[in-house]
Each structure stands twice: as structure tokens, then as C-alpha cells.
C-alpha positions in Angstrom: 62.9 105.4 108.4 64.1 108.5 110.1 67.9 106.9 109.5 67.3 106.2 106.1 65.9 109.8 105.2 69.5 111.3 107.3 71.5 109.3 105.5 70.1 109.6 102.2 70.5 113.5 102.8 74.2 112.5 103.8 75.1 110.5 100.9 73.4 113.4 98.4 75.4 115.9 100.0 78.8 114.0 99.4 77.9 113.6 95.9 76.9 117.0 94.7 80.5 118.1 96.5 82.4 114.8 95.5 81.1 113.7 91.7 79.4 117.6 90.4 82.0 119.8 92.4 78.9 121.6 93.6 80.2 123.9 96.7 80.0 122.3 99.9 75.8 123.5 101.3 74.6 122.7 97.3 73.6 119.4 98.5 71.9 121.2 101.6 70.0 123.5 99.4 69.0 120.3 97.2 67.4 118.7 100.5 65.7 121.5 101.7 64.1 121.9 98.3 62.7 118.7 98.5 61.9 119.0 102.3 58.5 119.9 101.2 57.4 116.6 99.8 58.6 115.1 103.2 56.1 117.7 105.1 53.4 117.3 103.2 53.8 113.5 103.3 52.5 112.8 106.5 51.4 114.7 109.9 53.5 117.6 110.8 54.2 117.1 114.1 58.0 115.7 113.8 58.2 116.2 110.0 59.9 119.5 111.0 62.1 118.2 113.2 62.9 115.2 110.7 63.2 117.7 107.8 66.0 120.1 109.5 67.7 116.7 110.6 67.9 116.0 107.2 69.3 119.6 105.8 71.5 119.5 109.0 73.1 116.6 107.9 74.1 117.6 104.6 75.5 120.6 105.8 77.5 118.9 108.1 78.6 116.3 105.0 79.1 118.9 102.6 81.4 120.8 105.4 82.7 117.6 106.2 84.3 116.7 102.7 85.3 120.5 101.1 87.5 120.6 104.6 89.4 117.6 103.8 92.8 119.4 102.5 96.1 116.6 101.5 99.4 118.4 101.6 102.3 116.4 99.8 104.8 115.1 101.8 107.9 115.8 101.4 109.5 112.9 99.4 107.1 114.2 96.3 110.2 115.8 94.5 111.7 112.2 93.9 109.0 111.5 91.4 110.3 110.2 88.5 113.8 108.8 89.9 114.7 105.5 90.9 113.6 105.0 95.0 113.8 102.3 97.7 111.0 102.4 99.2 110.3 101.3 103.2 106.4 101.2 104.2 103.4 99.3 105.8 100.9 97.6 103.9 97.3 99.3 104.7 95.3 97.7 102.2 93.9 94.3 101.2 95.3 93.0 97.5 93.1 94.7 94.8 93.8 92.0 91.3 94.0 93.1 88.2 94.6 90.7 85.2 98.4 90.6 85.7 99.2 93.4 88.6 97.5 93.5 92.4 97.2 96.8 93.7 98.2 97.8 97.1 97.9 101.3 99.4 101.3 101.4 101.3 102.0 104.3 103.9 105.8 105.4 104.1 108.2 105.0 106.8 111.4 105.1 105.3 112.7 107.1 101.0 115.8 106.5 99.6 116.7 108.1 96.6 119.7 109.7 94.3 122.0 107.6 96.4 120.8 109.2 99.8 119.6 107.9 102.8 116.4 109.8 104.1 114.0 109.5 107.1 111.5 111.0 105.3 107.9 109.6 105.9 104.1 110.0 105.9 101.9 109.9 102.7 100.7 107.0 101.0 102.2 105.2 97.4 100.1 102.9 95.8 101.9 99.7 94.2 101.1 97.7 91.7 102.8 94.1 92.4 102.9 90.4 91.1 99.5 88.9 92.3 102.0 86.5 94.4 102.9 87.1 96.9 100.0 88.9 98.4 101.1 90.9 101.6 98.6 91.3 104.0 97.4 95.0 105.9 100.0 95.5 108.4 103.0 93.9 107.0 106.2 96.1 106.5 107.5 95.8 102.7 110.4 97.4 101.1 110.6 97.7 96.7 112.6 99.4 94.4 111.4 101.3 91.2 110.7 104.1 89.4 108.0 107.1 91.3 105.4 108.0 89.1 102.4 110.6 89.9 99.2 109.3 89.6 97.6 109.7 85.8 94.9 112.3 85.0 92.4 111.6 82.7 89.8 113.7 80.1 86.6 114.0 82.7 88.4 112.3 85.9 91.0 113.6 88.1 92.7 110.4 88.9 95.2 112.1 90.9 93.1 113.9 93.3 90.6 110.9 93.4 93.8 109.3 95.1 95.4 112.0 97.0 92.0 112.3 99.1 93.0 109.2 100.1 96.1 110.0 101.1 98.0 108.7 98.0 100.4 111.0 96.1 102.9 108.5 94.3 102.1 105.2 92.4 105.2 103.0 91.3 104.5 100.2 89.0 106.2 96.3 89.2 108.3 97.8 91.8 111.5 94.9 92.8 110.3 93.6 96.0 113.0 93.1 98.3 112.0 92.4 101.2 108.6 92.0 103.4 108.2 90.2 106.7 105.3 89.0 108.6 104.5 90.9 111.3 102.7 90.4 114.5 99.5 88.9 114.9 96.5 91.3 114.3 92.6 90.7 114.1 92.2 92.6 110.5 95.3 90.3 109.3 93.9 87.3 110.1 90.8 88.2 109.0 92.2 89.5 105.7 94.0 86.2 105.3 91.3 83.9 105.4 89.1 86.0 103.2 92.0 85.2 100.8 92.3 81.8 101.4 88.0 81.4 100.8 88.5 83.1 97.7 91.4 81.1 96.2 89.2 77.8 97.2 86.4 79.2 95.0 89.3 79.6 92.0 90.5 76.4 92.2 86.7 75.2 92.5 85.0 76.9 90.2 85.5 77.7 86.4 85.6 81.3 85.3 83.6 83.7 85.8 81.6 82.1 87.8 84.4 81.9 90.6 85.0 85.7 90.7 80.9 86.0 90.4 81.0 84.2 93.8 83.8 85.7 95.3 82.2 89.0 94.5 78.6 88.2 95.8 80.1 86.5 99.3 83.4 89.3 99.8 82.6 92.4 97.7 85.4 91.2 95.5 85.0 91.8 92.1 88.6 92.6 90.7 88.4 88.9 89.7 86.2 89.5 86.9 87.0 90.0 83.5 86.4 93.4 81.2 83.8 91.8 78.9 82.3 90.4 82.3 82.2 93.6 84.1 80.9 95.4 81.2 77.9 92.9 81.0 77.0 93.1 84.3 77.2 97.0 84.5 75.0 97.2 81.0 72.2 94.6 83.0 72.6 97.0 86.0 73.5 94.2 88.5 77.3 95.4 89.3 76.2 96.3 92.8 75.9 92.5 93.6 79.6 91.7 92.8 81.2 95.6 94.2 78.9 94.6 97.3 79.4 91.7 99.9 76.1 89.4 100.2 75.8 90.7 104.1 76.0 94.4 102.6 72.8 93.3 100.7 71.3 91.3 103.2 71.3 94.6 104.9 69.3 96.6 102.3 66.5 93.6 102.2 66.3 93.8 105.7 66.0 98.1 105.8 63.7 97.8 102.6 61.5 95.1 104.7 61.7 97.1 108.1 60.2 100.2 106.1 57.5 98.2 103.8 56.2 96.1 106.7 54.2 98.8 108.1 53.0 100.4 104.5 52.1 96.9 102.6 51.9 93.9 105.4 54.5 90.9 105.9 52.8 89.4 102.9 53.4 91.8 100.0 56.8 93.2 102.0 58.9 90.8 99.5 58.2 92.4 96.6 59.8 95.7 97.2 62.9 93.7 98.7 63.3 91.8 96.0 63.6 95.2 93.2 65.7 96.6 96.0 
């Protein structure tokens, strides 16, 4: 329970700074108003203690996230012109209807006919869904360097550049890629892949992308009008969320109710959760 409460006081701190753009202790002033209701809730001896854990930790998440600065790298100025790009895949493929998107981190820009060393920062491609080149794997495309978009109410650019990402470059030429040496997230990576294609050519749609989703977290399978149902129902957690994500959650919500309801009646709560 005590992990829970932290984390919850984590997790409220990194919203107020991440989705409200609260300043960084806002989230630590929300806990420690409600710290309160968490003293009066039970015997005090530890609820204080429990309490300034919980403030402590969204201090330390609110300080954690406003401190995270991204300074472009030094290839930014060839947006818009026509680059080959050299890099390392760093992401599994994310599908879209037509496009799979990947996060590549630069080793090697050319651009306006020059050859530079420049590296570091990340460039997020959008590719034909085949081949699908797995984390690790050195690639090199050609195409146009475009900034990320910004929209009315969302800062698509700086969502991405906190993770590292200043560039995107769409149905970039891909010239070359190669396999690389064996590593344990590859492998893995690859036979998530290779599960989920078996579902595709098993199962009609959506009800392959519902599974993929529900066994892998991967829901970029699913259609709009799909997505849209499930988010209207309120069920899009169990397809943006791997099964063993929510096995987890059952088991925390049954660890906690146990003691309050009995083994009997534990279920119920588990099951809403």
C-alpha cells in the first residue's frame, strides 16, 4: 500500500508539470493538501512518515521532469533540405495504416552536397511497414527533413523533443540497413513481431489487432473507428496495455483488498480495476 500511495503522488506530480504546465512543486502542494485525509484515515503513528514520503516524492518528480532541458543538435539547420541520413534504430515499429514509425538516433548527416560527421539527436521516420528494422540495427535513407508539427492545444514538437527527437522525415528512400549483432532486446523484439504477424494471418480484423493489443500493448493495429469505440466504452487501456501490465494491477488491487474485504469478496474490486 505504502508503494502504491508513493507512486500515485509520483505519477500526480508528473502530470500537473507534464499535461497542466503547473510549475514543478504544484503537484507537491496538491499531495500535501490531500495528506490530510491520509492522516486521519488510520492511526498516526507512520501516517506522518507515509504522508512526507508521499509529498517527498512529488517534489522529487516534479524537480525531476522541469530539469529535463533538449538542446538541438547541430544538424537542425538542414531542415527542410534534401539529407542522407546514417543512424541506429532505437525503437520497435509503431504501424500506422500505410506508414510504420521509427525513433532513429544519428551517427552520420549529409546534406547540400557535403559530407558531415555530425551526430547525436534523434529523427523519427516514418517507413513502408516492410521491411521492419529491428532496435539496434544501423539504417541509412534519404529525404526531405521536416520539424515535427504543432497543433491548436498540443505541442507536438516538444512532446517529441523530450524524447530526444527534433527532425521527422517522411517515406524517406531506404538505402541501406544491415543486421547487426546479436542482442537480447533484438531478439526479443523480433519474435514479438513474428507472434503478432501469426495472429494477422489467423485472425480476421479487428479482432487480430484486439489480440495483439491485449497480449503485447500493441494497439497501432487497430483501426480509427475501432480506437474511437473503444476509447468512447472507456476500455483503451486493455489494448495501449500488455495483458501482464494488467495482470499486475489485479494482483496490487487484490494485495490491497485482501486485508479490507477477505479472499472472498477481493474479486470484485479486481475486476472494476
Amino acid at each position: 500500500m505504502t508503494l502504491v500511495l508513493v507512486g500515485l503522488a509520483w505519477v500526480i506530480a508528473l502530470a500537473a508539470a507534464g499535461a497542466f504546465g503547473a510549475p514543478w512543486w504544484m503537484g507537491a502542494a496538491w499531495v500535501a493538501v490531500a495528506s490530510p485525509a491520509l492522516l486521519l484515515s488510520g492511526p498516526p503513528k507512520g501516517r506522518y512518515v507515509l504522508a512526507g514520503a508521499c509529498v517527498a516524492a512529488a517534489l522529487l518528480a516534479g524537480w525531476r521532469f522541469s530539469s529535463i532541458t533538449y538542446e538541438d543538435p547541430s544538424w537542425i539547420g538542414a531542415v527542410g533540405e534534401e539529407v542522407r541520413l546514417t543512424g541506429v534504430v532505437e525503437s520497435e515499429p509503431d504501424r500506422g495504416q500505410t506508414t510504420a514509425g521509427y525513433t532513429v538516433r544519428v551517427t552520420r548527416m549529409e546534406h547540400a552536397g557535403a559530407s558531415s560527421g555530425d551526430s547525436g539527436g534523434g529523427v523519427l521516420l516514418y517507413l513502408n511497414q516492410s521491411p521492419d528494422p529491428l532496435p539496434g540495427v544501423p539504417v541509412t535513407v534519404e529525404g526531405a527533413l521536416e520539424l515535427p508539427p504543432r497543433f491548436d492545444g498540443f505541442d507536438y514538437r516538444a512532446y517529441l523533443a523530450r524524447h530526444g527527437i527534433a527532425a521527422t522525415m517522411y517515406r524517406p528512400r531506404l538505402l541501406e540497413t544491415s543486421p547487426g549483432g546479436p542482442a537480447p532486446d533484438r531478439w526479443l523484439t523480433s519474435q514479438r513481431l513474428r507472434l503478432d504477424r501469426s495472429l494477422q494471418r489467423s485472425l480476421p480484423e479487428p479482432e487480430a489487432s484486439l489480440a495483439a493489443g491485449i497480449a503485447f500493448g500493441r494497439d497501432d493495429g487497430l483501426s480509427r473507428t475501432a480506437r474511437e469505440r473503444f476509447n468512447r466504452s472507456g476500455l483503451r487501456h486493455l489494448v495501449a496495455v500488455s495483458g501482464s501490465n494488467v495482470s499486475l494491477v489485479v494482483a496490487l488491487t487484490y494485495a490491497v483488498d485482501i486485508p479490507l474485504v477477505g479472499r472472498r469478496w477481493a474479486w470484485l474490486p479486481a475486476a472494476f480495476t
